[in-house]
N, CA and C atoms of all chains as a GROMACS GRO file, in nm:
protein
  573
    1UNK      N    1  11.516  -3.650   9.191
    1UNK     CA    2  11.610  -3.546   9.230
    1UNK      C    3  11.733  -3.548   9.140
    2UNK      N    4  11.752  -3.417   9.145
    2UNK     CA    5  11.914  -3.444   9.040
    2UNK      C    6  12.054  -3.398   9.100
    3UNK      N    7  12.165  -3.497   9.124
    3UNK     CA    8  12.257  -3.440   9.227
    3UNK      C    9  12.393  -3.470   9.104
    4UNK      N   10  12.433  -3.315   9.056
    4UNK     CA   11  12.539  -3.307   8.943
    4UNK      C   12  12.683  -3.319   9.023
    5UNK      N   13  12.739  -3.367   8.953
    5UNK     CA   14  12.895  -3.350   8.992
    5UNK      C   15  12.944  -3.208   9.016
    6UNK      N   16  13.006  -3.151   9.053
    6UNK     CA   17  13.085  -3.028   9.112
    6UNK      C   18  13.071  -2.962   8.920
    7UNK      N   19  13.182  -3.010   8.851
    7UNK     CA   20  13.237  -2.966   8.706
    7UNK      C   21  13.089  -2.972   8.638
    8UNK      N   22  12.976  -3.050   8.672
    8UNK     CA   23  12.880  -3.056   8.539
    8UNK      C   24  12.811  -2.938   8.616
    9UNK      N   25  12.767  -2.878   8.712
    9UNK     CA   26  12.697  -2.794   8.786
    9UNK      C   27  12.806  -2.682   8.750
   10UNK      N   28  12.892  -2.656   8.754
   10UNK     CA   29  12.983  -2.530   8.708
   10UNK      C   30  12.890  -2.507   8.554
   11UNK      N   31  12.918  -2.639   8.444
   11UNK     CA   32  12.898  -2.631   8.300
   11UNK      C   33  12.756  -2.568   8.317
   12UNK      N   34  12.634  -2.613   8.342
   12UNK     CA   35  12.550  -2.587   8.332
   12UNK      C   36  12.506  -2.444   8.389
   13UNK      N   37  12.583  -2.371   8.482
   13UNK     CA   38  12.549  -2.298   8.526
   13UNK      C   39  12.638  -2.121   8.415
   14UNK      N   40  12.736  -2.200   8.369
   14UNK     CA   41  12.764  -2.134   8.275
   14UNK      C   42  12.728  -2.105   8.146
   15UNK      N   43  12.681  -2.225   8.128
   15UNK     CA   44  12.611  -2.227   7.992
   15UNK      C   45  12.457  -2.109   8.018
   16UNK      N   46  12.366  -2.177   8.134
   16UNK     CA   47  12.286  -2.072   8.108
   16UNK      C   48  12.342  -1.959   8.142
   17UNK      N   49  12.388  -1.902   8.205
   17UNK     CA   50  12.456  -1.665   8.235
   17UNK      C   51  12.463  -1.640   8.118
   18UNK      N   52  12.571  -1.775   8.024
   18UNK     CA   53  12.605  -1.727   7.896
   18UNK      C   54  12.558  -1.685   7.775
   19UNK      N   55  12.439  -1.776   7.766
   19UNK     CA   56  12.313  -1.745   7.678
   19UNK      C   57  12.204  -1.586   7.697
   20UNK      N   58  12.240  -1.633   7.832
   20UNK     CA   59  12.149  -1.486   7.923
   20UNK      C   60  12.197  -1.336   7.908
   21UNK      N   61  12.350  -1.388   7.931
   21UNK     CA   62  12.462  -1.205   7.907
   21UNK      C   63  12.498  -1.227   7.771
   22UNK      N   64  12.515  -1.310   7.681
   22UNK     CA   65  12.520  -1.314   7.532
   22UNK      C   66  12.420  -1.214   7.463
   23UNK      N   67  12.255  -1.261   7.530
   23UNK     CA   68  12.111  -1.211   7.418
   23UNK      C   69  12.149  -1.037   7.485
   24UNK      N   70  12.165  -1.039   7.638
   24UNK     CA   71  12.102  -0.916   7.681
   24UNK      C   72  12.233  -0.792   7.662
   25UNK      N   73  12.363  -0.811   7.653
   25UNK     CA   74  12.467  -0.718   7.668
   25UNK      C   75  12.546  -0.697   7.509
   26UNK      N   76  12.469  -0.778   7.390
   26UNK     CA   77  12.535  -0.726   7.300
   26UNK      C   78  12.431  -0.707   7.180
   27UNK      N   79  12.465  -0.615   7.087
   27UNK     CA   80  12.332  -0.558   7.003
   27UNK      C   81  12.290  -0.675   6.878
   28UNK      N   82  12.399  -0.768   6.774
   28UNK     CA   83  12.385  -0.763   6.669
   28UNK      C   84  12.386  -0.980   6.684
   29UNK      N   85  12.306  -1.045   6.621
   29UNK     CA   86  12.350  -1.192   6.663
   29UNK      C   87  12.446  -1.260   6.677
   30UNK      N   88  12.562  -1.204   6.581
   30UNK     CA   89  12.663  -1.289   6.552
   30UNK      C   90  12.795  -1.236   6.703
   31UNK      N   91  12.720  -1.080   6.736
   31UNK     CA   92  12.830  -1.072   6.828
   31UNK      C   93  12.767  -1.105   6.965
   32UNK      N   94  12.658  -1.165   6.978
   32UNK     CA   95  12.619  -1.198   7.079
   32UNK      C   96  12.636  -1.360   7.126
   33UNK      N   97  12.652  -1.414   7.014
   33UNK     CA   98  12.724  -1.578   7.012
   33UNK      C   99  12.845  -1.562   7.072
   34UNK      N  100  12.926  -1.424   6.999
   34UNK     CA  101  13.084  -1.441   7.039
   34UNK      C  102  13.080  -1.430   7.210
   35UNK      N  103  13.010  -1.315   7.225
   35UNK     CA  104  13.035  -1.284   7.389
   35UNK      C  105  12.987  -1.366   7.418
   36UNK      N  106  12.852  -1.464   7.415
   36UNK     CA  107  12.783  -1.574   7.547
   36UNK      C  108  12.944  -1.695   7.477
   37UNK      N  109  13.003  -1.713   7.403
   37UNK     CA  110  13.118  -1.791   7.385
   37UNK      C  111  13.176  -1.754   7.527
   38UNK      N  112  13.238  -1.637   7.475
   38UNK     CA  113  13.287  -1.555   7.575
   38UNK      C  114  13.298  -1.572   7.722
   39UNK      N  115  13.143  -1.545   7.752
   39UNK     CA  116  13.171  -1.568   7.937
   39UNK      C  117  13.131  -1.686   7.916
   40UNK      N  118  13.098  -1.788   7.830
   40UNK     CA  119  13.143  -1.948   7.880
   40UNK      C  120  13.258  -2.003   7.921
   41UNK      N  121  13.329  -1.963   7.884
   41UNK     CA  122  13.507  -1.987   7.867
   41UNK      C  123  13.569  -1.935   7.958
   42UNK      N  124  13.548  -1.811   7.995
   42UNK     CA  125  13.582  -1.714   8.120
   42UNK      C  126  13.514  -1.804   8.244
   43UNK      N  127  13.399  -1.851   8.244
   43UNK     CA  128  13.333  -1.923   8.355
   43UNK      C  129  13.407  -2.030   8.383
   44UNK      N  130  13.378  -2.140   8.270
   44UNK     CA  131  13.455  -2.232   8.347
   44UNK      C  132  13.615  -2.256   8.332
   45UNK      N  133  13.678  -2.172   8.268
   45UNK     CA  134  13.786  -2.127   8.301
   45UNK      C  135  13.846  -2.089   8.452
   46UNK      N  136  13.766  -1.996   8.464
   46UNK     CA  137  13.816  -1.947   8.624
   46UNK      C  138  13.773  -2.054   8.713
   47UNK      N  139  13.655  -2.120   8.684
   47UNK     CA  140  13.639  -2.233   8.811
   47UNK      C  141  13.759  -2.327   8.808
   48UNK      N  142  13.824  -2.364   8.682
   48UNK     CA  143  13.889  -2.468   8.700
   48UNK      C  144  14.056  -2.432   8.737
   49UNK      N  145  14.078  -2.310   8.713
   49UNK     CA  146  14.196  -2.217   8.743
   49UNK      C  147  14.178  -2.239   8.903
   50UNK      N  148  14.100  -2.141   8.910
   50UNK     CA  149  14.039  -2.127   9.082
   50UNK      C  150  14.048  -2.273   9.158
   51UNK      N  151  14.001  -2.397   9.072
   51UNK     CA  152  14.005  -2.531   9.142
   51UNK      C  153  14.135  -2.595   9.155
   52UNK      N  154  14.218  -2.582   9.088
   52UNK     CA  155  14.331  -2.595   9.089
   52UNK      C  156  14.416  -2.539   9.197
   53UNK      N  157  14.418  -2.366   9.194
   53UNK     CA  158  14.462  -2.290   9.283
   53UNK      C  159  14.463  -2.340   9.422
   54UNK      N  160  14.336  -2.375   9.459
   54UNK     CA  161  14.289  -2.412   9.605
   54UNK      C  162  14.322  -2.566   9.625
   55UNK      N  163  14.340  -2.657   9.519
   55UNK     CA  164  14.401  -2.802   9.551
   55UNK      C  165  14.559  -2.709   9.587
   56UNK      N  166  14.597  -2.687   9.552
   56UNK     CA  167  14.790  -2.671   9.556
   56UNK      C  168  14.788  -2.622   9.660
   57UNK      N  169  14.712  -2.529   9.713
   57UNK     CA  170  14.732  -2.432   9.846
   57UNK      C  171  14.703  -2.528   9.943
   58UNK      N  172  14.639  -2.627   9.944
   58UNK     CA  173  14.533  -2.716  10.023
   58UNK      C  174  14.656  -2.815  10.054
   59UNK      N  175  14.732  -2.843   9.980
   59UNK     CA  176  14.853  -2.934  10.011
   59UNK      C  177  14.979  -2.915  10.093
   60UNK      N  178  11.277  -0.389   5.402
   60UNK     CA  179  11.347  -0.290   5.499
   60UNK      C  180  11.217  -0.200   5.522
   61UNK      N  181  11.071  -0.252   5.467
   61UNK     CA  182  10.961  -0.223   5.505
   61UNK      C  183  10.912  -0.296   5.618
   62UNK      N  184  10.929  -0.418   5.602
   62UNK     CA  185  10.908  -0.524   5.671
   62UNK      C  186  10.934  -0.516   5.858
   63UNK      N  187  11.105  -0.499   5.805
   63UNK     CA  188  11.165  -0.446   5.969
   63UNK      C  189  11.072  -0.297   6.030
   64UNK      N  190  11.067  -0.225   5.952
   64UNK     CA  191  11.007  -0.090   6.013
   64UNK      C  192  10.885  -0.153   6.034
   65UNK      N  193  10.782  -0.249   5.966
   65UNK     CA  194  10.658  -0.274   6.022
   65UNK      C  195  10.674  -0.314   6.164
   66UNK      N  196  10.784  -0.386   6.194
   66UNK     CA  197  10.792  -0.502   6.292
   66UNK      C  198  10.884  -0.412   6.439
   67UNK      N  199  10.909  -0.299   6.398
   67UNK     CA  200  10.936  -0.209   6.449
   67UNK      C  201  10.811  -0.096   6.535
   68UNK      N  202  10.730  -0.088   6.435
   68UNK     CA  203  10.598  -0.011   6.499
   68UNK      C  204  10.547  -0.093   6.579
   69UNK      N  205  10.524  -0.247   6.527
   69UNK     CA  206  10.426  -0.304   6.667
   69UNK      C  207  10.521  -0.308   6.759
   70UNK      N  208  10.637  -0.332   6.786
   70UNK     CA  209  10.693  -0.318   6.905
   70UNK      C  210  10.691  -0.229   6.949
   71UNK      N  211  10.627  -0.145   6.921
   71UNK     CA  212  10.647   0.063   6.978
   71UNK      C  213  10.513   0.051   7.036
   72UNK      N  214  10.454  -0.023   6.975
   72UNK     CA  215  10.310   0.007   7.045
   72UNK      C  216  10.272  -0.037   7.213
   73UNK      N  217  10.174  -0.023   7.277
   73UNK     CA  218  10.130  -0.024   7.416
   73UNK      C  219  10.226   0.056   7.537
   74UNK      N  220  10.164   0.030   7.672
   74UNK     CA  221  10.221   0.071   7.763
   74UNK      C  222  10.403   0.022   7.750
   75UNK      N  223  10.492   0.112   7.783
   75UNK     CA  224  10.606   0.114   7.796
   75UNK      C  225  10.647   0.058   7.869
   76UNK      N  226  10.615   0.039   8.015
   76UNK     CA  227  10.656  -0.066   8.097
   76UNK      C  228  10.609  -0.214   8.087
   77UNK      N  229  10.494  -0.241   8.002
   77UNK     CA  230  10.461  -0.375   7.942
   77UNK      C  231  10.606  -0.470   7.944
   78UNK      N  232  10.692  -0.498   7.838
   78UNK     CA  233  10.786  -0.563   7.851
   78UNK      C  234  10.842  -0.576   8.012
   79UNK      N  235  10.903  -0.470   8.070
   79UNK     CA  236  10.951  -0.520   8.162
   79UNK      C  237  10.879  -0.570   8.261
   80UNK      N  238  10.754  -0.531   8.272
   80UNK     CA  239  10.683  -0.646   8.379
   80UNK      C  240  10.676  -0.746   8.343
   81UNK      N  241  10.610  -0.805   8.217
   81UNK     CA  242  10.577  -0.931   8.168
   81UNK      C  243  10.740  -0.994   8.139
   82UNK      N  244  10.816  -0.927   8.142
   82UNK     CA  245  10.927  -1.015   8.172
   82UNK      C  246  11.008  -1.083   8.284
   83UNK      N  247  10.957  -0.974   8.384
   83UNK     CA  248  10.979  -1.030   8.483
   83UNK      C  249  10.899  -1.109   8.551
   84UNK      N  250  10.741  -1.112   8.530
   84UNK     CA  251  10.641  -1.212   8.574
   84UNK      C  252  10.681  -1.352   8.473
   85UNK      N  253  10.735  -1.352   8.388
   85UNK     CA  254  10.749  -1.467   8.304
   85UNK      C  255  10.860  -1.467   8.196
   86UNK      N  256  10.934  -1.588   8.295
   86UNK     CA  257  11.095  -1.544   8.175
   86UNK      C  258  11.043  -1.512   8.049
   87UNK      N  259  11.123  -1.442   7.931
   87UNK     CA  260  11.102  -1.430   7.808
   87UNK      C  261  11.028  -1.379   7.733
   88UNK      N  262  10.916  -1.313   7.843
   88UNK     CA  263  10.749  -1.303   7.766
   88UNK      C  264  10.799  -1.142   7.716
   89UNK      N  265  10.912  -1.084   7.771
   89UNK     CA  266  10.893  -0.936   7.766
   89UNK      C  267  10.988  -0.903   7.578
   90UNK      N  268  11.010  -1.007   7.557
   90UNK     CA  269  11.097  -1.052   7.448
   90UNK      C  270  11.023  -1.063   7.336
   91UNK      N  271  10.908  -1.140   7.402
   91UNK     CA  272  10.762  -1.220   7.278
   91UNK      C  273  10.729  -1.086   7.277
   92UNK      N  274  10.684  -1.009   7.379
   92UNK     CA  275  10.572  -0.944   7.334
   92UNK      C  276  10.609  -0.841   7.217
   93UNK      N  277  10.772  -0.831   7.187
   93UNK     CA  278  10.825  -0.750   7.108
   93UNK      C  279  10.890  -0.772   7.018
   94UNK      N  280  10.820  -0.924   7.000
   94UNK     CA  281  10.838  -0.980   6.864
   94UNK      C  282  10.989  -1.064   6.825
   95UNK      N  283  11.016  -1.039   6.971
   95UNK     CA  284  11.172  -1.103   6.937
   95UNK      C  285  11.187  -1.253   6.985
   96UNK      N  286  11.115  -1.331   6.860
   96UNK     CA  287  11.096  -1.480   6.945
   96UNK      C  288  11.191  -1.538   6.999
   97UNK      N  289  11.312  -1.558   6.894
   97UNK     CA  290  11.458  -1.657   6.942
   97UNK      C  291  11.522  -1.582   7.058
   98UNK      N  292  11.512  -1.461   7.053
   98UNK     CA  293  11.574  -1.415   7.206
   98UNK      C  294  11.495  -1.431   7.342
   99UNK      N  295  11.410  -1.394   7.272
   99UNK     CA  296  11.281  -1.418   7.388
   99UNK      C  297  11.294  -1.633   7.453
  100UNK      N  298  11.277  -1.746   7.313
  100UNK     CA  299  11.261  -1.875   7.348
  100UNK      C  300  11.443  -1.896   7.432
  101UNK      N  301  11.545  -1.838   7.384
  101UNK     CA  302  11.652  -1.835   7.438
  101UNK      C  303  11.670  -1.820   7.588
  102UNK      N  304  11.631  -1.701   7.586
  102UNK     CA  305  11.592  -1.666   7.763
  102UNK      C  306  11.517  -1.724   7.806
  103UNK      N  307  11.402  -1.778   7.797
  103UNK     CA  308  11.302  -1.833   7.858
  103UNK      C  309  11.333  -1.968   7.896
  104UNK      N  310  11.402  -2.024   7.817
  104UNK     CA  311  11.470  -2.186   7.789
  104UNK      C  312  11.575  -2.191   7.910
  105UNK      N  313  11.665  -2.057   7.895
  105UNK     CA  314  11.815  -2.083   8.017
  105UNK      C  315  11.716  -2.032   8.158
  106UNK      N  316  11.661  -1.931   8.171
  106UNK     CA  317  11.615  -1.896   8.292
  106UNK      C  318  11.482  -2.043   8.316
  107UNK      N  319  11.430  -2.059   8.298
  107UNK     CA  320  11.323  -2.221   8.362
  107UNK      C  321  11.393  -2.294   8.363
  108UNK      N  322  11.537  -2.357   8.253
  108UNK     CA  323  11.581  -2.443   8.273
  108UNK      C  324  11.633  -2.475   8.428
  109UNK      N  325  11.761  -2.307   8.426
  109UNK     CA  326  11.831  -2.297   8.529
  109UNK      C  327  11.747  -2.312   8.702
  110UNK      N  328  11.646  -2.242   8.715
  110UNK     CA  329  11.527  -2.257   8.769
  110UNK      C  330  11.484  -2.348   8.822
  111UNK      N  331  11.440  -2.470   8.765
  111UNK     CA  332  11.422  -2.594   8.721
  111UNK      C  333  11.533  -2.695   8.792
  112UNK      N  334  11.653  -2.691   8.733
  112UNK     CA  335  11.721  -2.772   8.806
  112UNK      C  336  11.755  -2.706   8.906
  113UNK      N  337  11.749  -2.617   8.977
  113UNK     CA  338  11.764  -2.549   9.089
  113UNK      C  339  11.676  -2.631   9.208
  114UNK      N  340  11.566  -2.629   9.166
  114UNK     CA  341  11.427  -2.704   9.230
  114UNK      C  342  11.503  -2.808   9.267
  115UNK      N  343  11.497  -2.890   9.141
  115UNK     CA  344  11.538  -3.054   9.105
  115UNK      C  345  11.665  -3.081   9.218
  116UNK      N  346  11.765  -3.008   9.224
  116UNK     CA  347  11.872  -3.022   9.306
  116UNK      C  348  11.844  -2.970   9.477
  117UNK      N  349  11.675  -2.990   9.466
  117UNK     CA  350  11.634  -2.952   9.602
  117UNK      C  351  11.686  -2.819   9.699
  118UNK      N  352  11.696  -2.722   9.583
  118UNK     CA  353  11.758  -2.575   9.634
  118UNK      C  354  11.649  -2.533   9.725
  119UNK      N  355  11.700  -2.462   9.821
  119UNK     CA  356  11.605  -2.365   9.886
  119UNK      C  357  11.546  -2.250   9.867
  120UNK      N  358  11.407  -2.229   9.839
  120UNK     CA  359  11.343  -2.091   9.814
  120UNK      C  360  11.322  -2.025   9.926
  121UNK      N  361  11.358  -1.911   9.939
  121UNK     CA  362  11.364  -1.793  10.026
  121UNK      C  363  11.208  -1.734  10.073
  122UNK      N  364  11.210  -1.756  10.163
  122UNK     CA  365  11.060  -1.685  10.251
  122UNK      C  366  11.083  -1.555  10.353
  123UNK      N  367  11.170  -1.612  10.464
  123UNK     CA  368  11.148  -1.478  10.542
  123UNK      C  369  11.306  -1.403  10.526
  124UNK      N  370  11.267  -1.299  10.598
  124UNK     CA  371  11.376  -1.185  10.575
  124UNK      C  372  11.430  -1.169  10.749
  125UNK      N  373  11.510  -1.314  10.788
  125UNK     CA  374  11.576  -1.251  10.917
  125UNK      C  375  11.671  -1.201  10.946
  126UNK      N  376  11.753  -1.229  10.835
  126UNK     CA  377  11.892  -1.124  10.831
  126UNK      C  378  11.929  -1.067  10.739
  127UNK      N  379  12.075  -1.022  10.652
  127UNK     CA  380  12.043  -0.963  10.551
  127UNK      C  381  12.087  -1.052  10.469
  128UNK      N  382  12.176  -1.175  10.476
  128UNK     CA  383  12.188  -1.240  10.362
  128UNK      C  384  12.069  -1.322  10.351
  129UNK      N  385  11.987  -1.381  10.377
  129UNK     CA  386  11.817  -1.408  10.381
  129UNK      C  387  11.748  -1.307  10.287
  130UNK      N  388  11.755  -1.149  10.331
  130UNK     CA  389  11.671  -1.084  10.233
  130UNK      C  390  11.758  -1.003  10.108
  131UNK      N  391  11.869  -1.099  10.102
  131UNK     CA  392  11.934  -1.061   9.985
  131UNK      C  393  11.886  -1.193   9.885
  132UNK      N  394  11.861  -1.320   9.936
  132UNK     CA  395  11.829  -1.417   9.882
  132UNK      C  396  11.718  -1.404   9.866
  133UNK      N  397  11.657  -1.362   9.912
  133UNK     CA  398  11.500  -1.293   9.910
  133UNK      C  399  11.447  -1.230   9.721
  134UNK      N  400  11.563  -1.152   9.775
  134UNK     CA  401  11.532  -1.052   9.630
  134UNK      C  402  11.587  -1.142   9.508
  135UNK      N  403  11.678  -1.190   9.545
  135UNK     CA  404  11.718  -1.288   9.417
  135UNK      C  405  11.613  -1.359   9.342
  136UNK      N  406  11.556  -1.453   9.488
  136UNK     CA  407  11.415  -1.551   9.455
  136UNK      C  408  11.294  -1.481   9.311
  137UNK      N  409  11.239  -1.372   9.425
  137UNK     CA  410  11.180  -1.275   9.361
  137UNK      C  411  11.172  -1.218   9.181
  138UNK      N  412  11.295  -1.227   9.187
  138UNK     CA  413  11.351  -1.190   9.024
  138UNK      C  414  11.252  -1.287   8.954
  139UNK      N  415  11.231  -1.461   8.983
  139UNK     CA  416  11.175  -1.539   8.939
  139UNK      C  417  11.072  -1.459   8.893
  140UNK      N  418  10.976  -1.430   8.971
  140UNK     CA  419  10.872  -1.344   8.878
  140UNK      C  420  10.790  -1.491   8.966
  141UNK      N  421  10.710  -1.507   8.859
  141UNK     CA  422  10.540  -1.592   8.856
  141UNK      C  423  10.611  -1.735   8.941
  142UNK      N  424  10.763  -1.772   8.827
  142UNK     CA  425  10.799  -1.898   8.910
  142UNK      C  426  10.805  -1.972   9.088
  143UNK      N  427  10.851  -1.825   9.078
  143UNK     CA  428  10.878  -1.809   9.289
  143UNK      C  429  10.742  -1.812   9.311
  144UNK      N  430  10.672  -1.737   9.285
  144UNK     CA  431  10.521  -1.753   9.336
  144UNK      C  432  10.454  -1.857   9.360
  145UNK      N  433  10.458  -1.904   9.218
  145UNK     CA  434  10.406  -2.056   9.226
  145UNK      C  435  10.454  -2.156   9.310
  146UNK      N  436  10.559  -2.173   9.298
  146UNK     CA  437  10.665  -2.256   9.392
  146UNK      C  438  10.661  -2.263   9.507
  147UNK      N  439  10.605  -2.164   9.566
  147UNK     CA  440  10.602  -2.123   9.737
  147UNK      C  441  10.467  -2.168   9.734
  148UNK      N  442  10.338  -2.171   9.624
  148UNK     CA  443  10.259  -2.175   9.706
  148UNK      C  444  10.180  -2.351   9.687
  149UNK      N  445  10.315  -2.408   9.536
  149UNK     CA  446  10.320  -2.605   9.563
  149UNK      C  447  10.406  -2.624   9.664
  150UNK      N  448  10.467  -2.560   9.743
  150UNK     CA  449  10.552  -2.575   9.836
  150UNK      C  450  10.695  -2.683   9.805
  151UNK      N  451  10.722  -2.590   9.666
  151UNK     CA  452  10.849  -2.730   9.627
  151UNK      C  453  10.946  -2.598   9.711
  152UNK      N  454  11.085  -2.670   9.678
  152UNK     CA  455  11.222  -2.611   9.723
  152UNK      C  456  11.204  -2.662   9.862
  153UNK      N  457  11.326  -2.654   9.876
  153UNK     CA  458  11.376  -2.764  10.056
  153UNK      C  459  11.401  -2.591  10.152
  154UNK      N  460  11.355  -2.660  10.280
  154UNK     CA  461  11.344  -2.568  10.417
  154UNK      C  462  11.512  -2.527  10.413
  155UNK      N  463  11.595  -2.682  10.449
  155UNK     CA  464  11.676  -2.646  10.470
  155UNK      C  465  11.772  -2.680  10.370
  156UNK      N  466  11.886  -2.662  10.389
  156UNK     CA  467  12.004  -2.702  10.276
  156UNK      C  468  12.065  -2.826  10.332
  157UNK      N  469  12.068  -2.997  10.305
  157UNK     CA  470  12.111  -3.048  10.380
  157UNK      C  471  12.215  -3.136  10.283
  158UNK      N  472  12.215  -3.105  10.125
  158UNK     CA  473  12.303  -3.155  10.121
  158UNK      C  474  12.436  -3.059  10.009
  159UNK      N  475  12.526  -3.062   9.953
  159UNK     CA  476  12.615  -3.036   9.879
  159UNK      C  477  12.542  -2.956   9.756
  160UNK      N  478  12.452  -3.026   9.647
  160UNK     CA  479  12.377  -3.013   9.570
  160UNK      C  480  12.265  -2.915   9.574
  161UNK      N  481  12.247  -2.915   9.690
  161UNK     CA  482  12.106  -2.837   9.725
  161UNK      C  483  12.184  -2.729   9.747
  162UNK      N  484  12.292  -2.730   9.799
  162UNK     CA  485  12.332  -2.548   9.785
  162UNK      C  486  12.340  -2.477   9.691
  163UNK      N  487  12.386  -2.555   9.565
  163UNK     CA  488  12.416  -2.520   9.436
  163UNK      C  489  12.286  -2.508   9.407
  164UNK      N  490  12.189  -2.604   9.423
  164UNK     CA  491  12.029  -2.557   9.371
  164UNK      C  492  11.962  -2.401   9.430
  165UNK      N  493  12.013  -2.380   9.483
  165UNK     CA  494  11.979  -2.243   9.614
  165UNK      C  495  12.045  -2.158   9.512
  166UNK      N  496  12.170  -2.136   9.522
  166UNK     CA  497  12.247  -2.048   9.416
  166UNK      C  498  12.162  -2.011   9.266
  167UNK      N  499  12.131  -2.140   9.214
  167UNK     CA  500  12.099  -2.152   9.059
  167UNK      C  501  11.952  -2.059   9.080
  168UNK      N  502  11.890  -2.083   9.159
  168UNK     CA  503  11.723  -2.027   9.168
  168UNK      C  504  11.761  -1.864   9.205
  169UNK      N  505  11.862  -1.824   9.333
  169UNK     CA  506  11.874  -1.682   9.321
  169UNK      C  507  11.949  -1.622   9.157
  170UNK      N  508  12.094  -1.687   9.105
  170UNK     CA  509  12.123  -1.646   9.022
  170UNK      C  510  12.010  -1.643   8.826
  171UNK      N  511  11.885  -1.758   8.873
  171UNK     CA  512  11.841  -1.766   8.733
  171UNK      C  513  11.735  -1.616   8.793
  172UNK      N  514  11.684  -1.538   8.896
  172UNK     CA  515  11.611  -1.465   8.944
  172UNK      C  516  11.698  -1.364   8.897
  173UNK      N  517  11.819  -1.295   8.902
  173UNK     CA  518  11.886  -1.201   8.862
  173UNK      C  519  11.860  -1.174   8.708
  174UNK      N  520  11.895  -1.318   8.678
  174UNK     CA  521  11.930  -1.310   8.510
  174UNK      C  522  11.765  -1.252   8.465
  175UNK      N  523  11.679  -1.340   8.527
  175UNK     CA  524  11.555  -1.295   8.485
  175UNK      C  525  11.556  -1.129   8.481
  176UNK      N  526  11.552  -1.047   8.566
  176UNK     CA  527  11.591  -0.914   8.571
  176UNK      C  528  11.674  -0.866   8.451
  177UNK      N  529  11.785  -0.927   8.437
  177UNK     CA  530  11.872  -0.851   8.376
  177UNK      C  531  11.806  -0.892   8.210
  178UNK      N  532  11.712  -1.008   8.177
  178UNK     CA  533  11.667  -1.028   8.076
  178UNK      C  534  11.544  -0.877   8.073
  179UNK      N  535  11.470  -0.884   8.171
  179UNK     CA  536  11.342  -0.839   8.156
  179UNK      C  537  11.408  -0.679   8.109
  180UNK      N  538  11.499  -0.599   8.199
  180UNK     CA  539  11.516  -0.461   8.158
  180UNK      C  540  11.560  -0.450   8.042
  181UNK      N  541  11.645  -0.559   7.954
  181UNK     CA  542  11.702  -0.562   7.798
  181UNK      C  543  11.549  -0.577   7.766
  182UNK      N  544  11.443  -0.594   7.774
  182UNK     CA  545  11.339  -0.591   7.685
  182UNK      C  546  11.311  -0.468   7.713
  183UNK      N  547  11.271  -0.351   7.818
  183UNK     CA  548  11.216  -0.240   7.846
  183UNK      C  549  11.375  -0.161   7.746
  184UNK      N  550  11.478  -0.150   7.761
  184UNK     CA  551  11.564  -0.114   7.673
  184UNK      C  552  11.546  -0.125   7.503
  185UNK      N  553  11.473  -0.234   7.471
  185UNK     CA  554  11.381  -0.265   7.334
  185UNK      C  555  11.271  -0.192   7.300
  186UNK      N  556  11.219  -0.210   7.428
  186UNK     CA  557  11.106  -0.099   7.373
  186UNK      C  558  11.106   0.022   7.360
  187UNK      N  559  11.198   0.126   7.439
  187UNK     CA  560  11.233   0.252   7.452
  187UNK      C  561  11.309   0.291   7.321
  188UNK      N  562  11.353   0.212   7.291
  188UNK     CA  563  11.456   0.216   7.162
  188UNK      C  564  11.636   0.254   7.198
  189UNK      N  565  11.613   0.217   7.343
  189UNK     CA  566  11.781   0.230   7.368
  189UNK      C  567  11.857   0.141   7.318
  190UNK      N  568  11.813   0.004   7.305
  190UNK     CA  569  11.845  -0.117   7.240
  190UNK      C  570  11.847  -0.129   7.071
  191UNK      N  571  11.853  -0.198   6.999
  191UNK     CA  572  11.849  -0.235   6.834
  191UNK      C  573  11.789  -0.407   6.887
   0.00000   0.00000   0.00000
């Protein structure tokens, strides 16, 4: 069985959308690297924004 | 720039909805069949992976439809294509959700079922020629 930490289960789950909305939402290779970049960064960006947010409020 | 137009006709060729079924029965295949290997092994690689550890993290696969977030998870599953099939009928994925992990495995199996979708219609978009 595999039981990921909170942050590596975010990574992984971003990494694959990113590869996924990278190939399927942009036409040409090089701009399809940029965008799956793209919502990688946006992903776990907002989780860790968002994780933050909810520790401070939580206090 | 002969080459591309060759590789262009066989992708024009057969039934039109070809890609998008075979993509959705099998991550990536709707990709192969149109010649587009690295996009096609790309997708196929994140959707089984994601899939995969979904299982592994003892996620739950969706069977009945008693309410509506059930047969919203339903349809997610589904997206899997051949995977969900199979899966239901080795009887992997957990009944219930009992721990932390396994929810996230639940999530990963509906969300790699979407992506599958959203892969399979970018191939029917390939073949129509709405795509490049």
């Amino acid at each position: 069985m595999f039981h990921p930490s909170h942050f590596a289960a975010v990574v992984l789950f971003a990494l694959f959308a990113s590869v996924v909305f990278g190939i399927t939402q942009r036409e040409t290779p090089r701009r399809m690297v940029h965008y799956g970049i793209y919502c990688f960064v946006l992903f776990v960006g907002a989780a860790v924004v968002l994780s933050w947010l909810m520790f401070l409020i939580a206090r | 720039m002969a080459i591309e137009e060759n590789k262009n006709a066989a992708a024009g060729q057969g039934w039109i909805y070809l890609p998008l079924i075979a993509g959705w029965l099998v991550p990536g295949a709707g990709h192969f069949l149109l010649r587009k290997w690295g996009r096609g092994a790309l997708i196929a690689a994140s959707i089984v992976g994601m899939y995969g550890l979904g299982i592994a993290m003892q996620g739950k696969l969706y069977a009945g439809a008693h309410d509506i977030l059930e047969i919203l998870g339903l349809v997610g599953d589904l997206g899997n294509g051949l995977l969900f099939i199979v899966s239901r009928l080795l009887g992997l994925g957990a009944d219930q959700v009992q721990v932390t992990t396994a929810d996230y495995g639940t999530r990963f199996i509906v969300v790699a079922g979407l992506l599958n979708v959203i892969a399979a219609v970018d191939a029917h978009n390939l073949r129509t020629g709405r795509k490049k």
